[in-house]
C-alpha positions, -999 to 999 in steps of 0.1 A, spaced: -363 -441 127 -327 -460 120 -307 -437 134 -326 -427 165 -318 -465 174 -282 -461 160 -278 -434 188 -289 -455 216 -273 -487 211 -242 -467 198 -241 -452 235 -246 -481 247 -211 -491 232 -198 -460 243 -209 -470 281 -191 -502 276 -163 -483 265 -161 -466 301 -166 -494 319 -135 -515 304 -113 -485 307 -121 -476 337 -93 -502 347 -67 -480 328 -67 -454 355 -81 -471 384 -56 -496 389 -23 -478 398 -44 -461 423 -56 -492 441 -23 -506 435 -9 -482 459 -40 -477 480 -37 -513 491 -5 -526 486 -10 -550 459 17 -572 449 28 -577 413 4 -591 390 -30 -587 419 -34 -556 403 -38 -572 368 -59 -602 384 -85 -576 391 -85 -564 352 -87 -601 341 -117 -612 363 -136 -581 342 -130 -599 311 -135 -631 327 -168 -617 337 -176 -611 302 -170 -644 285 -195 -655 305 -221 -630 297 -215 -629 262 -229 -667 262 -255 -664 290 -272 -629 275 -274 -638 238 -289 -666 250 -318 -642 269 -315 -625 237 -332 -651 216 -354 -666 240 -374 -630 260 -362 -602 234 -328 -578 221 -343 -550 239 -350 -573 274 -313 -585 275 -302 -549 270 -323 -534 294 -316 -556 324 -277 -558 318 -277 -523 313 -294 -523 350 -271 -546 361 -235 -526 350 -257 -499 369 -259 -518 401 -226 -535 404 -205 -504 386 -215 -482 416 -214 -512 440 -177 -514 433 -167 -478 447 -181 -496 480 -152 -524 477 -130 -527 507 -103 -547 489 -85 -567 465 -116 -595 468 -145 -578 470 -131 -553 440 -127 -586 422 -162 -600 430 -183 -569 419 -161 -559 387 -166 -596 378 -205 -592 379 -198 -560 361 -181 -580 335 -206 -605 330 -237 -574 325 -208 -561 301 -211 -593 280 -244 -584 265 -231 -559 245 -234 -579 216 -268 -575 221 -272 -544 210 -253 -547 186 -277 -574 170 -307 -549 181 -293 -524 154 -282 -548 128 -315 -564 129 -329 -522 121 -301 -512 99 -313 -511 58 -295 -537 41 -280 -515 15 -262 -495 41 -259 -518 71 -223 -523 68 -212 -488 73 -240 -477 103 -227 -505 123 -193 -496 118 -207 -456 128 -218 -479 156 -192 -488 168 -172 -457 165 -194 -445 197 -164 -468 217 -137 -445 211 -162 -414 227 -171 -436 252 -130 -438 259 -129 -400 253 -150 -392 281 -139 -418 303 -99 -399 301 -120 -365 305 -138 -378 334 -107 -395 354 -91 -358 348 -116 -338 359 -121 -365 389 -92 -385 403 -77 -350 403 -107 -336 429 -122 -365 444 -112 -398 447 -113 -435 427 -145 -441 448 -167 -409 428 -147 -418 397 -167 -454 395 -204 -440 411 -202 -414 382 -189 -434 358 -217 -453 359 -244 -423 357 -250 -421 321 -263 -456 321 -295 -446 338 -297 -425 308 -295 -454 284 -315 -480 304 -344 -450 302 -339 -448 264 -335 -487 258 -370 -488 271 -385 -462 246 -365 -484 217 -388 -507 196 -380 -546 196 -364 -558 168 -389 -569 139 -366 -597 130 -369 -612 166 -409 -606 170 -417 -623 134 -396 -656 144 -411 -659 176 -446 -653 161 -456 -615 168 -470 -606 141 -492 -577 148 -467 -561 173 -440 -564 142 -468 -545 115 -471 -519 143 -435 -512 146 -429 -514 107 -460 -489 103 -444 -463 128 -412 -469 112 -421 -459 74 -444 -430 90 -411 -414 107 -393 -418 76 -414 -407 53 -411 -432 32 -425 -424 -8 -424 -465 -15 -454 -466 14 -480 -441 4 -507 -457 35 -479 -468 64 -511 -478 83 -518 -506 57 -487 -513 55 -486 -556 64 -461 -583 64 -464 -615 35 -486 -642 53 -456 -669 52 -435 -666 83 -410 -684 97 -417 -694 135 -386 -707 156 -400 -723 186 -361 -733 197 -341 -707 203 -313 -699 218 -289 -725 214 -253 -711 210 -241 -743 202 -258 -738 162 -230 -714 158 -210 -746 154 -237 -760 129 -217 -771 94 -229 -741 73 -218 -722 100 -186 -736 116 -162 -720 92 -175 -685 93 -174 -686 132 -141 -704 135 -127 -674 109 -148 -646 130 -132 -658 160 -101 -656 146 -104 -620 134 -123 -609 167 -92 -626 189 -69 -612 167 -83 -576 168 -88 -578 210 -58 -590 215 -38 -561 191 -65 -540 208 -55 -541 246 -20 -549 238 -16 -517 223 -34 -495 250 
C-alpha cells in the first residue's frame, strides 16, 4: 500500500524535476531566438523560482485547510496548464509571466512530500523519503533524454507541450491516491480514516490485523479546527529546528544549482 503511494508522489518529484530543468536547455535557445541581452536570459530562470517561494507558502497552506491530495491535484493541473501555455510565449514577458505561474504550481511540491511522510511506517520513514526523493534525479534523466531526442527534431516550443505530458499521468493517479490519515483524523474524519486504514492492512497483509475490517482507531482524537497558519513554524518549540532546516535547505539549493 506504502509504496504504491511512494511511486506516485515520487513521480511527482520527478515531474518537478523536469520542469526546473527545463531552463538548462531552453534558455540558450531563446537567448538567441530573441536577442536577449545579458542577464534577461537568467531573469526568466529567476522569476521560476520566484514563482515558487510563493507557492510553497500559499499551497501548504491549501494543504492543511482542503487536503495533501487536493493541493497536489490542482497544482499538478496547474504546472499542466501553464507548462504547455509557455510554448505559446511570444517573448521575453510573456515567457516570464507563464513560467512564473509555473513556478508557483511547482511550490506545492512539498505537498507531496508530506502526503508520503504522513504514509511512510515510522521505522523506515527516513529512508523511503529519501527513495523519494531520488525520483528527482530520473525526473532530470529524462528531461536531458527528452531535449536530445527533441530540440534536435523539433523545436523549444514541442520540448515544453511534451515536457509537460506525463503530468496528466500523475494528476490521474493523484486522484486514485488515498488522503492522508494524519490529515482526515485532525480535521475530524474519522470513518473515512478507518476505511483507508482497513484497505491499507488488507493490501499488506498484515499478520498484526487478523479482521482489517474491524480494524478502528482509539476514541481520543485530536481535532485542529485552525489550520493552516505558516506562521506556527516560528512557534518557540519550533523556531530553532526551522531556523536550522532553513539553513541546511538554503545551503543544499544553493550548492545544488551552483553546481549544475
Amino acid at each position: 500500500f506504502q509504496y504504491r503511494i511512494l511511486v506516485v508522489t515520487g513521480m511527482i518529484w520527478a515531474a518537478d524535476a523536469i520542469e526546473v530543468m527545463i531552463l538548462t536547455f531552453l534558455l540558450p535557445i531563446l537567448s538567441e531566438e530573441w536577442d536577449l541581452q545579458d542577464g534577461e536570459d537568467g531573469t526568466i530562470g529567476a522569476v521560476v523560482f520566484a514563482g515558487m517561494l510563493i507557492g510553497a507558502l500559499f499551497w501548504p497552506q491549501i494543504s492543511d485547510r482542503y487536503g495533501r491530495r487536493w493541493a497536489v491535484i490542482l497544482s499538478n493541473i496547474g504546472q499542466i496548464i501553464f507548462g504547455m501555455l509557455s510554448a505559446a510565449a511570444w517573448d521575453m514577458y510573456s515567457m516570464m509571466v507563464l513560467r512564473f505561474i509555473t513556478g508557483f504550481c511547482l511550490g506545492a511540491a512539498s505537498c507531496s512530500f508530506t502526503l508520503y511522510a504522513e504514509f511512510a511506517p515510522k521505522a523506515d520513514r527516513g529512508k523511503l523519503l529519501v527513495f523519494q526523493q531520488a525520483f528527482w534525479s530520473f525526473g532530470a534523466f529524462f528531461n536531458s533524454l527528452l531535449a536530445w531526442l527533441i530540440l534536435e527534431t523539433l523545436d523549444w516550443r514541442w520540448y515544453l507541450i511534451l515536457s509537460s505530458l506525463p503530468l496528466c499521468i500523475i494528476v490521474y493517479l493523484a486522484w486514485k491516491c488515498p488522503e492522508s490519515v494524519q490529515y482526515l483524523v485532525t480535521t475530524g474524519k474519522k470513518d473515512e480514516a478507518e476505511r483507508i486504514l482497513q484497505k491499507a492492512a488488507r493490501d499488506n497483509k498484515s499478520p498484526n490485523v487478523p479482521n482489517p475490517d474491524e480494524l478502528r482507531l482509539s476514541s481520543q482524537q485530536i481535532v485542529h479546527d485552525k489550520r493552516g497558519n505558516p506562521m506556527e513554524i516560528f512557534a518557540p518549540k519550533y523556531f530553532s529546528t526551522t531556523v536550522t532546516c532553513f539553513i541546511i535547505m538554503c545551503g543544499v539549493t544553493f550548492s545544488y544549482y551552483g553546481i549544475s
